[in-house]
N, C-alpha and C positions, 0 to 999 in steps of 0.2 A: 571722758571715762566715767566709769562709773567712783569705785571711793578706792580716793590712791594708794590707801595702805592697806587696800582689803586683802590682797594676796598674801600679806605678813599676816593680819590676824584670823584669818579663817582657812582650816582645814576642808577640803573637798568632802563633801558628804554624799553619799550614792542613793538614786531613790530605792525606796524599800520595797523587798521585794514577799509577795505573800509566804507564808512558812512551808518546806517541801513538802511535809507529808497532807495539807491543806490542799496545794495548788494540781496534785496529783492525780488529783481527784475526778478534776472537774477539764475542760477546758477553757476557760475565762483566764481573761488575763493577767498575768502574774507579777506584772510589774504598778504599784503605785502612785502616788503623788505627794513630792514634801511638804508641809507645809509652807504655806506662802514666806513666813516672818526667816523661815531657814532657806526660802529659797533666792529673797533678797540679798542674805548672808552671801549664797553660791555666784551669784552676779555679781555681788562688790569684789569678787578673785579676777574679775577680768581687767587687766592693764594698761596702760595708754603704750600700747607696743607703735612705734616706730612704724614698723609695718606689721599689719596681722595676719600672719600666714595663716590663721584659723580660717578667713575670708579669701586671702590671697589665692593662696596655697591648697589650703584644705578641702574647700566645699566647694561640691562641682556647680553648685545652683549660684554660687556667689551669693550666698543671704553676708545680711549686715550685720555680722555677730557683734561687734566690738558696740555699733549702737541700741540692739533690742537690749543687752544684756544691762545698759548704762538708763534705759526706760524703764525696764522692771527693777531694776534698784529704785528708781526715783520712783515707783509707785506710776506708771505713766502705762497702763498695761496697754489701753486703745490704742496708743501710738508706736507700741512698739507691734501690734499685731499687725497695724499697717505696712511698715516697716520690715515685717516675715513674710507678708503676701506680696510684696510690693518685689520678689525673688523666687516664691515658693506658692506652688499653687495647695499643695497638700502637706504642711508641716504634720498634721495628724497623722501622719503613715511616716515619716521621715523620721519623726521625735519616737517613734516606734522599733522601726526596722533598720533603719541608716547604720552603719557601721561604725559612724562618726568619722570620718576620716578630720574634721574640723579641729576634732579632738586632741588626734596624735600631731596635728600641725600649731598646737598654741604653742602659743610664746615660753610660757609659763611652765608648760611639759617640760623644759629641757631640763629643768633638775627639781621637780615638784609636781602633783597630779594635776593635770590642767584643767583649766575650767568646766564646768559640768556642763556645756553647749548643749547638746543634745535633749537633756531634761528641760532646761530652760526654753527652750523652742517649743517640746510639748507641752509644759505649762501654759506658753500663750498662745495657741492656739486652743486648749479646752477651758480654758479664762474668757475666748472669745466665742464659742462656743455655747455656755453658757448666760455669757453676758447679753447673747442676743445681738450680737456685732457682723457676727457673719450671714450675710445676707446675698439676696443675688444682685448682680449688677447687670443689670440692664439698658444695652446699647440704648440711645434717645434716635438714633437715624440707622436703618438698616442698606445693607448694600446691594442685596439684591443677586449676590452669589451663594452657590452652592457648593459648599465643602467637604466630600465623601471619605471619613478617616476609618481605616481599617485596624481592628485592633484595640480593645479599651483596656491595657495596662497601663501604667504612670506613663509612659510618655505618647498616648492617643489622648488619653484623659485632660493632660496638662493642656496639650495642643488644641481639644474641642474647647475648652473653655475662653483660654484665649483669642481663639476665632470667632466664639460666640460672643464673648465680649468687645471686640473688634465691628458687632454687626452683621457678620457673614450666617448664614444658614449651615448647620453642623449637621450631618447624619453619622453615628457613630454606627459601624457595626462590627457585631462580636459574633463567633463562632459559637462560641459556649452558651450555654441557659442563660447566664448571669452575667453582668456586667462588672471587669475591675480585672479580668484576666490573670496574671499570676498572683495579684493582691489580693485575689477572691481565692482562688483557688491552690498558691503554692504557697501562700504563708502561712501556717498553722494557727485558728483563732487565740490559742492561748499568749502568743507574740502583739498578734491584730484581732477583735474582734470584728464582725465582718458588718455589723452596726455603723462601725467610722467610715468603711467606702458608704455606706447608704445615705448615713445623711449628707455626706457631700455630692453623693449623684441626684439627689432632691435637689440642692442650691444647684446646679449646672442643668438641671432638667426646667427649673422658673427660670434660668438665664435663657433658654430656648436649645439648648442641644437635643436631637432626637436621638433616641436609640433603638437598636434594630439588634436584637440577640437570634442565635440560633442561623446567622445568614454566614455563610461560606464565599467569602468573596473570589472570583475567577472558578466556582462552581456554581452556586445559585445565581450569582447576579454575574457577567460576563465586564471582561474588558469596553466590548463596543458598549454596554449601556451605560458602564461610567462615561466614558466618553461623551455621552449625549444626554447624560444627566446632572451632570458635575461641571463647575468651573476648574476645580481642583481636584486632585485625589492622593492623600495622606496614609503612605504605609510604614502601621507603627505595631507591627507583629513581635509578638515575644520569640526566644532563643529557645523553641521546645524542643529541639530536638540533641535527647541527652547522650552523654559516652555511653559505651558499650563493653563490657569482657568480651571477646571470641574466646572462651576457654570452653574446654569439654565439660560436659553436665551443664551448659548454659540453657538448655530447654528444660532442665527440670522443674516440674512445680514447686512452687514456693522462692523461685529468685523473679524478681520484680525491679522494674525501673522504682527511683524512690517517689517521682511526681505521682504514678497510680497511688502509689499508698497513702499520700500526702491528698491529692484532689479525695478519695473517694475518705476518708474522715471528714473533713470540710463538707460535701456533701450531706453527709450525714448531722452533722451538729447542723446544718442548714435547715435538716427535715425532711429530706430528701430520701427516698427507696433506693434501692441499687438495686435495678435491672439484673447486673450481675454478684457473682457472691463476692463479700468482701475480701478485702485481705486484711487479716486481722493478726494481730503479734499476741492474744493472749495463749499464756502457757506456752510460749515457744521460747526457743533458743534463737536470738534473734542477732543476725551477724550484719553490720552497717559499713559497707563498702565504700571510702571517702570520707576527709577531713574537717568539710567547707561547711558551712551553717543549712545548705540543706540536709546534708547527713546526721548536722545536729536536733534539725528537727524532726529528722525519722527517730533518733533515741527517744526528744521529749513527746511525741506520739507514741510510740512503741512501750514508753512504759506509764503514760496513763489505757492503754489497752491492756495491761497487764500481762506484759511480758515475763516469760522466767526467768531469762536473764538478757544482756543488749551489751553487745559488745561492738566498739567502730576503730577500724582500723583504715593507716594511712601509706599510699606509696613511700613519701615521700619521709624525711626525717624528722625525728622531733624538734620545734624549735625552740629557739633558746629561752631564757626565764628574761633577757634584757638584751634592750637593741646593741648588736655589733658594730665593730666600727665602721663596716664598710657599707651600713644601714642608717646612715645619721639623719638625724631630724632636720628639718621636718615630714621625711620620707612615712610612707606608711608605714610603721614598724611590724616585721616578721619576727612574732614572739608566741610564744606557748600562751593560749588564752584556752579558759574555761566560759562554756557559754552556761547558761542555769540550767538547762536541759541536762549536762553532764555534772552539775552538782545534786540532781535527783537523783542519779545512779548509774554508772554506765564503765565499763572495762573500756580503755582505751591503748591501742600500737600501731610506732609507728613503724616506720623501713620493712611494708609488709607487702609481698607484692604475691596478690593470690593465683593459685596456678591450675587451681578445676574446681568443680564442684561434682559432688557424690552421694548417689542418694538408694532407697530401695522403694520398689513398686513406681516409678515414675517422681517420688516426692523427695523433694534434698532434704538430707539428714545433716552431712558437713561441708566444709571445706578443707580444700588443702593449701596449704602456700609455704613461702618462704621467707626468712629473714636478709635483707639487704646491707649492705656497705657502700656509704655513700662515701664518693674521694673527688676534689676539686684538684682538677687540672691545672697546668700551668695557664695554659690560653685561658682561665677564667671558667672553662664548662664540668659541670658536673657529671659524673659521673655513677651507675650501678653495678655492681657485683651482686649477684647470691652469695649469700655465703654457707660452703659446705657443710653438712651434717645442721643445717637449721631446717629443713622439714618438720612442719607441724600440724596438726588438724585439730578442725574445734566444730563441735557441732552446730549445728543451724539446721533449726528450721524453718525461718525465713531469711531469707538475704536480701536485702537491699540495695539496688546500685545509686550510688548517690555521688558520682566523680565530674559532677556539673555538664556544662550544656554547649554545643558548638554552635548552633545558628539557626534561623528560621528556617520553617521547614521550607524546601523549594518548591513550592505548587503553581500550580496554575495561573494564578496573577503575575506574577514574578515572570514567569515563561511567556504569554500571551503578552507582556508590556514589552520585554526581550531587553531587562534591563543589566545592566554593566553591574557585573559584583567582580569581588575580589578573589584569590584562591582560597580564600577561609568559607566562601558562600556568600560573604557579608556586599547587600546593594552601597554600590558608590555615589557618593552625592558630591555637590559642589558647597563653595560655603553658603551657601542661601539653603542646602538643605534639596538643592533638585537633583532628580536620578539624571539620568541619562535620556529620558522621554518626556518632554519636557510638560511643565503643568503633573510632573506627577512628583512625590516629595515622598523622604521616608526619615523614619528619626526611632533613635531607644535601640533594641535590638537588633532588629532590621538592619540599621548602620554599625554598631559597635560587636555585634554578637552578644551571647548574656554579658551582662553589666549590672549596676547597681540600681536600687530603684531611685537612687539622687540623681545617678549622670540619665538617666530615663526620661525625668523632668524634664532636666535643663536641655536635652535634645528637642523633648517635645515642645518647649516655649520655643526654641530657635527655632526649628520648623513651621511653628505657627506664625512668626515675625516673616520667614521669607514665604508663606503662604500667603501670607497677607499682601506684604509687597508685590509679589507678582499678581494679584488681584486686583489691584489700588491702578497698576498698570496696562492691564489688558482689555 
């Protein structure tokens, strides 16, 4: 462990974060870094737990929290960077985006704020970073197979590298302009700057990964020439395809899925033209449909556009200020959380279930909806009611749908392999990670539906281990 009384003498300290009316500004990112002598401090709070459900329990990649954290206390940064890569192919994006589920699973959580895991990860990896440690690894014997991975979000990514370091020949290709998939294009730079996927696709690009942007797999390049070009073929497609209102006034201008709104800013901060005209939130009434962190980041885009006002509303009820009993640790706690996006400014409601959209000349003006009563049944299910005389309207004039995502789109590849999915869409795999056709693999969304960008990873190294094995063998 790292120092056994550090959890008595040091209080959790959170990194700092740039000041609102600064970071509003700009899109760069808003979060910083503590310093090193304080973030020693934050590592000696980690415990000699028994078991540590922050590793156990919490993180889907299984990083080795209890020992990077016990490294960078002792000043050991090299060895604990090994140590994060040696589980985690992209801690830079992790120590970013990750929700920390590691977090609400510390030991230390159960009656005190738990260790600051998440920072500490990102520290050492931009420790390593700058120190010049991160480097490429380069296979000494090659294998002379060809690995065709469709797909370059966190778990195509994880999976090229590890292939490529394996020795196998990688072609990654990506539909989009750019390479990094929802990492590029669904996470808002001021979260991720889009700098961190680049320089790690440089180190994976001297590892030997090819990349191929702009290619439609099972429309530009067909099933039979995988077949007769590939030993393997890796499908690690993201969950684009989002929920939907069927409400009346859903064709009116100005209501938008929230990923347009989200890609086409990204775009943009990239340098990028828009072929088509933006959608833009300044001077508007801008109404954010959905509770989840993408809808949080259509508010903190929306109001560096200079929104008039951004209001986000939720089906579902508000939750509570502290986990319930029947929510116990180390479970992921369902609580009422403020992301920083909504402490730059933002009307938020919940039990709000919208019932049209209303607009004049073609363009939405408001919404309408209703106020709900949520009531838990005996059998455990919850329940809705409207509740009478709660009719409300609020203007907008842009709406956003932002109620998350069900599954990869079903195209072409998917139909021409004719592989085995489930009733959600989602392709079935075995534990090695193979569909149903065999030599052909899928991991990230493709198998789970949307998911996290950590269980992404860690689908995409297990897929690359049973790529690998079924190579090693044929």
């Amino acid at each position: 462990m790292a120092k056994a009384t550090g959890f008595l003498e040091y209080i959790r300290e959170e990194a700092p974060k740039r000041l609102v009316h600064q970071r509003v500004r700009d899109y760069n990112e808003f979060e910083q870094l503590l310093p090193e002598e304080k973030l020693a401090r934050q590592a000696a709070r980690c415990m000699d737990c028994g078991v540590p459900s922050c590793h156990s329990y919490g993180c889907p990649v299984q990083n080795r929290i209890p020992d990077f954290n016990d490294l960078v206390y002792r000043n050991h940064w090299r060895r604990a960077l090994d140590v994060l890569h040696a589980t985690n192919n992209f801690p830079e994006v992790t120590g970013r985006v990750c929700p920390a589920p590691c977090e609400t699973a510390c030991t230390l959580g159960i009656n005190q704020p738990p260790v600051t895991i998440k920072h500490i990860e990102l520290q050492i990896i931009e420790r390593g970073f700058r120190e010049g440690w991160v480097i490429p690894e380069i296979p000494s014997v090659k294998t002379g197979k060809r690995v065709a991975i469709v797909g370059s979000g966190p778990a195509g990514l994880a999976a090229a590298q590890q292939l490529a370091r394996a020795g196998h020949e990688v072609v990654l290709m990506e539909r989009a302009d750019r390479i990094g998939g929802l990492l590029r294009y669904g996470i808002p730079d001021f979260k991720m700057e889009k700098r961190i996927i680049d320089r790690r696709l440089q180190q994976m690009a001297d590892e030997g990964v090819i990349f191929e942007t702009g290619v439609e797999v099972g429309k530009d390049l067909s099933v039979r020439y995988l077949q007769r070009s590939f030993d393997a073929v890796l499908i690690a497609a993201g969950a684009t395809v989002p929920r939907d209102l069927d409400l009346p006034g859903r064709d009116l201008d100005g209501v938008h899925f929230a990923m347009d709104f989200l890609t086409q800013q990204n775009k943009v901060n990239a340098g990028d033209t828009m072929e088509e005209q933006q959608i833009l939130a300044k001077d508007k009434h801008v109404i954010v449909i959905g509770g989840g962190d993408t809808g949080s980041d259509c508010v903190g885009t929306s109001i560096r556009q200079a929104a008039r006002s951004v209001t986000q509303i939720e089906l579902l009820p508000r939750p509570p200020q502290e986990r319930l009993p029947r929510n116990p640790w180390p479970e992921w706690p369902t609580i009422y959380r403020t992301s920083t996006s909504h402490q730059e400014g933002c009307e938020r409601d919940w039990s709000i279930l919208t019932k049209a959209f209303e607009g004049k000349g073609g363009q939405v003006t408001k919404i309408k909806g209703v106020k709900l009563d949520w009531r838990q049944e005996k059998d455990g299910k919850w329940t809705m009611t409207e509740i009478p005389g709660s009719d409300f309207e609020l203007k907008a004039d842009l709406v956003l749908l932002a109620m998350g995502f069900t599954h990869v789109e079903p195209g072409p590849l998917m139909h021409d392999y004719g592989l085995n999915t489930d009733q959600r869409g989602n392709v079935i795999v075995d534990d090695n990670m193979m569909t149903s056709e065999k030599g052909v693999f899928a991991a990230g969304d493709t198998v789970l539906g949307a998911s996290l960008v950590v269980r992404a990873i860690y689908q995409g190294r297990r897929a690359a281990a049973g790529v690998n094995a079924y190579l090693r063998h044929s």
